[in-house]
N, C-alpha and C positions, 0 to 999 in steps of 0.2 A: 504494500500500500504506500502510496503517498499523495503529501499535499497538493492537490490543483492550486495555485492561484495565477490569475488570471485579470485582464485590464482590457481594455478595444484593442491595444497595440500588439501585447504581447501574451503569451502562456510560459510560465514555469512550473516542474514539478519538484518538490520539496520531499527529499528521505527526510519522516518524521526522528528516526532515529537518529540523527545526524544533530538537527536544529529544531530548533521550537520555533513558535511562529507570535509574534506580538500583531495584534489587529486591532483599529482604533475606531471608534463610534461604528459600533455591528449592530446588524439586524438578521435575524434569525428565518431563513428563508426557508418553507417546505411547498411542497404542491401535495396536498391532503388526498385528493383523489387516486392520485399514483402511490403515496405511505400508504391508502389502505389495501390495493391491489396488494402488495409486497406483505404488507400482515394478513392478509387472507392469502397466502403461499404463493404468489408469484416469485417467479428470480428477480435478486436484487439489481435495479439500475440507480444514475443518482435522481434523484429528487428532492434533494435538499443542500443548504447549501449557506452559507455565513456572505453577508453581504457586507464590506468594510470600504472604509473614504481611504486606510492606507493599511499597508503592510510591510513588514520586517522580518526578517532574519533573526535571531538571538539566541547566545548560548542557551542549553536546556537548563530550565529554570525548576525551582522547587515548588511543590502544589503548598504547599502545608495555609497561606494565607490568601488560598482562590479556593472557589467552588467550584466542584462537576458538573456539567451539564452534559445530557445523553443524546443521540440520535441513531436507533436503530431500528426502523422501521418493522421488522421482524417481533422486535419488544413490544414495541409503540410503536403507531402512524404519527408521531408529532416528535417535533426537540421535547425535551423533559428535563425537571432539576431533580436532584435528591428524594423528593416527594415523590414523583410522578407528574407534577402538574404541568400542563399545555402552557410551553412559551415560546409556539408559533407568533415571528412577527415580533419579539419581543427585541429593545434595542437595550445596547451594554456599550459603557465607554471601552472596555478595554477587553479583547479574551485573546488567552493562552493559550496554543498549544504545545502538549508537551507528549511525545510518543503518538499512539495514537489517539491521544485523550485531549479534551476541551475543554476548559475551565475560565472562569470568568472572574473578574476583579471587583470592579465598581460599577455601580447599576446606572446607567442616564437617567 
């Protein structure tokens, strides 16, 4: 696996194990009708997807002072935090990633 990130101009893909990824004012992006195909068994394709104004590179960072948030369609048709709850659409000044994992800092 690795990161897509992506602009009008260009595509790069990002070994998560390598770097982490700093992303600045996100929006949490699913297309609901395609999550639910994939929870009711279809094969996985992407359907969702972190919308950010900028992105970086940065050594792999420590979770201990972010929170998880989840997107696996197979789980759940929506992103989800800790709880379970639906944070389709929701915006975050700041999220991490670190491996294959997501994690968010501070809430807009």
């Amino acid at each position: 696996m690795k990161w897509k990130v992506s602009d009008e101009k260009s595509v790069e893909y990002i070994d998560p194990h390598k770097s982490s990824l700093s992303l600045v004012n996100c929006r949490l992006v699913n297309r609901p009708k395609s999550a639910e195909k994939i929870h009711q068994g279809a094969n996985k394709f992407v359907c969702a997807w972190i919308e950010c104004d900028w992105t970086k590179q940065i050594p792999i960072q420590n979770p201990n002072t972010m929170e998880q948030i989840f997107y696996n369609p197979k789980i759940r048709p929506h992103w989800h935090d800790k709880y379970g709850n639906n944070i389709d659409g929701k915006f975050y000044s700041r999220i991490i990633t670190i491996g294959e994992k997501v994690f968010v800092s501070c809430i807009r």
